[in-house]
Kinemage of the C-alpha trace (Angstrom):
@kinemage 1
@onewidth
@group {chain A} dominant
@subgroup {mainchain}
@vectorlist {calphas} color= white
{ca unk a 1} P 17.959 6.257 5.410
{ca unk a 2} L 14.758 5.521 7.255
{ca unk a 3} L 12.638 2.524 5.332
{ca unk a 4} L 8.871 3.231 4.289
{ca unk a 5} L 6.369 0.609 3.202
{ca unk a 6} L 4.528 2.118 0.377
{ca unk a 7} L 1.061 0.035 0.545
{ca unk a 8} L -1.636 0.216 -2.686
{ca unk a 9} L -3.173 -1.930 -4.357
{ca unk a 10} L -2.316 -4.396 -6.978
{ca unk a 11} L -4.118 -2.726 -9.804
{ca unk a 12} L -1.437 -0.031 -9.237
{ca unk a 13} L 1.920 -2.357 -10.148
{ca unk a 14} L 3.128 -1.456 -12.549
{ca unk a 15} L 1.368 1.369 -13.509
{ca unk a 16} L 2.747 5.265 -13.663
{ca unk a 17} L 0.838 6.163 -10.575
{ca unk a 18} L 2.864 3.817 -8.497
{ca unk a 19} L 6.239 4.974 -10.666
{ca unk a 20} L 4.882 8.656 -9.876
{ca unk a 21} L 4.572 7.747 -5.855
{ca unk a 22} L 7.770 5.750 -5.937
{ca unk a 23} L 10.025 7.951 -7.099
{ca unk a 24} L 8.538 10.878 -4.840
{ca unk a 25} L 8.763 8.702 -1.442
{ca unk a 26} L 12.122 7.793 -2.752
{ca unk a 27} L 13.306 11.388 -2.535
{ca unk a 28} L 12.796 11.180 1.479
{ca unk a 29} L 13.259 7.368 2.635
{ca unk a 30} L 14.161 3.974 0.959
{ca unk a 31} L 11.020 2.734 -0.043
{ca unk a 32} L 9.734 -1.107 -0.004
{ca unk a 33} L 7.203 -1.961 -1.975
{ca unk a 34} L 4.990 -5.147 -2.154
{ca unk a 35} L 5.617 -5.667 -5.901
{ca unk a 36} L 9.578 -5.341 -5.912
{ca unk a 37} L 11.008 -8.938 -7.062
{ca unk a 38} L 12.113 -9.900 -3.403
{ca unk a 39} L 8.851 -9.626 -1.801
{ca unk a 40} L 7.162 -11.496 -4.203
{ca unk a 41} L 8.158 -14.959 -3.252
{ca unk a 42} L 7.481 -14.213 0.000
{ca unk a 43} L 4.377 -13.230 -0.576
{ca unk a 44} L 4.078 -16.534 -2.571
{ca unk a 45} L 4.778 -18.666 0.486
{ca unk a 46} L 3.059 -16.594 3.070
{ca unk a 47} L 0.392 -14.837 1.854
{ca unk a 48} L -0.784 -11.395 3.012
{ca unk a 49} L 1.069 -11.876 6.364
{ca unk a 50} L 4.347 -11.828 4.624
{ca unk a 51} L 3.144 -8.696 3.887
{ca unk a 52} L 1.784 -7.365 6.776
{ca unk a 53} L 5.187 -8.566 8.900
{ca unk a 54} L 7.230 -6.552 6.084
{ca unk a 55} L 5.081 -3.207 6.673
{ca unk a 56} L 5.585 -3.817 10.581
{ca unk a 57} L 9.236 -3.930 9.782
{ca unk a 58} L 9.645 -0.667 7.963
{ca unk a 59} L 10.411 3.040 10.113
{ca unk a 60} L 6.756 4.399 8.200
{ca unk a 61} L 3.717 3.658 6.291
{ca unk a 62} L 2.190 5.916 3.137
{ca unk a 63} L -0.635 4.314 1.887
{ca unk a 64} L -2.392 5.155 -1.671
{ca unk a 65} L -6.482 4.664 -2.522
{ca unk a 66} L -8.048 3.193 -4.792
{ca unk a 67} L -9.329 6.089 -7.936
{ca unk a 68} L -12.523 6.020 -6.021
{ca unk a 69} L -11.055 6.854 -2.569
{ca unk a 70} L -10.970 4.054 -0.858
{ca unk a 71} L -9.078 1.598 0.490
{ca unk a 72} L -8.268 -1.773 -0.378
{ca unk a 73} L -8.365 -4.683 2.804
{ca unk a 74} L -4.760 -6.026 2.522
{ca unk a 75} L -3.863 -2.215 2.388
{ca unk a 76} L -5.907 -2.012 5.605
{ca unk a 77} L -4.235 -5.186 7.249
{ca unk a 78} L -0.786 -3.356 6.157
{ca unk a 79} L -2.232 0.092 7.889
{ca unk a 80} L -3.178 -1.923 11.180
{ca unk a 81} L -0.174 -4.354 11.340
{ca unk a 82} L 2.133 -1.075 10.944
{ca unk a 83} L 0.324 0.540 13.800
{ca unk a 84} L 0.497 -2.526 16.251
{ca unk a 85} L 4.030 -2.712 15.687
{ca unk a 86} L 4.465 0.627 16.703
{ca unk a 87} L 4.726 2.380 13.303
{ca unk a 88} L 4.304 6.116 14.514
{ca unk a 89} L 4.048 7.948 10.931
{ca unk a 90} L 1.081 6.507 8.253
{ca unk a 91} L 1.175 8.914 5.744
{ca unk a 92} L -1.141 9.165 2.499
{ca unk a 93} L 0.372 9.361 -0.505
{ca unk a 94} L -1.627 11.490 -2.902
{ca unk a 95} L -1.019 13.456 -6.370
{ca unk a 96} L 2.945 13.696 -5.510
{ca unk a 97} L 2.436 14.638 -1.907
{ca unk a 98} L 2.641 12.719 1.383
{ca unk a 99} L -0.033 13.787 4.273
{ca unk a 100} L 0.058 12.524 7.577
{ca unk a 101} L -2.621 10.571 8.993
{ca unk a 102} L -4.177 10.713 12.241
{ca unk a 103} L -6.705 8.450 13.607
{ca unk a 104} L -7.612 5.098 11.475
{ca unk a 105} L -8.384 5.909 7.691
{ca unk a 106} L -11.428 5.196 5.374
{ca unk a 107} L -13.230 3.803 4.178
{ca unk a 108} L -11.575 0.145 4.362
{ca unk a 109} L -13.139 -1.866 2.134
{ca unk a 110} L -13.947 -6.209 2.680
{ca unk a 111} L -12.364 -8.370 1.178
{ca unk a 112} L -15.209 -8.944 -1.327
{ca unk a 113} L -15.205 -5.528 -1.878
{ca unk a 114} L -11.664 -5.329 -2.773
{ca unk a 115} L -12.083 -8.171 -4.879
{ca unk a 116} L -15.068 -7.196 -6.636
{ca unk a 117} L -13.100 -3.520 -7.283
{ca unk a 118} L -10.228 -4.780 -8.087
{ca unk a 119} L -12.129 -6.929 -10.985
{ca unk a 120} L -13.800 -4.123 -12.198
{ca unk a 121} L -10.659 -2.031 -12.587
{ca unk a 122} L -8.900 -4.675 -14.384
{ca unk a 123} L -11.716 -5.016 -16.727
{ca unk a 124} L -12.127 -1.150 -17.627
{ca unk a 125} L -8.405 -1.156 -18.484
{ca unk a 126} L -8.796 -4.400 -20.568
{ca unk a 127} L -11.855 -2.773 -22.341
């Protein structure tokens, strides 16, 4: 079975939206996801290139946005390091489907950006 890297953010671990997309990529190809046990240590020691070397490593990409539609920067670093490495299918993962992508999507957001989301969707959920 062919391995996909299912990148999206961490404001999604955990969360039914990410059990939703899980289970549905599961249906077609082993999926590998950044917040499964194993990949956590690595990420630990290495930092978003562990990450970015794991998404090269996989036979696809799907991707997920943010609620507001765009995308996160480590997503984007997982979207680019897939496509150097020769990754020929990025799909987007969306409301239980997967859609190819063609071209480079956005909008990619900075790393501030991200960060300063990211905050702001933790806090709404606190709230």
């Amino acid at each position: 079975m062919k391995k996909i890297y299912f990148a999206h953010s961490v404001t999604d671990f955990g969360t039914e939206r990410q059990e939703r997309a899980i289970a549905s990529l599961s249906e077609h190809w082993e999926v590998v996801s950044p917040d499964f046990p194993e990949h956590q240590v690595g990420y630990a020691k290495e930092g978003m290139a562990y990450f970015e070397r794991l998404a090269a490593s996989c036979d696809l990409l799907a991707f997920m946005r943010f609620p507001n539609g765009s995308i996160g920067a480590g997503v984007g670093k997982e979207i680019e390091a897939a496509k150097g490495a020769g990754v020929r299918w990025i799909l987007e993962w969306f409301d239980g489907q997967t859609f190819p992508v063609y071209g480079d999507p956005t909008p990619i957001l900075s790393v501030s950006q991200t960060r300063a989301l990211i905050e702001r969707l933790r806090s709404e959920v606190a709230a």
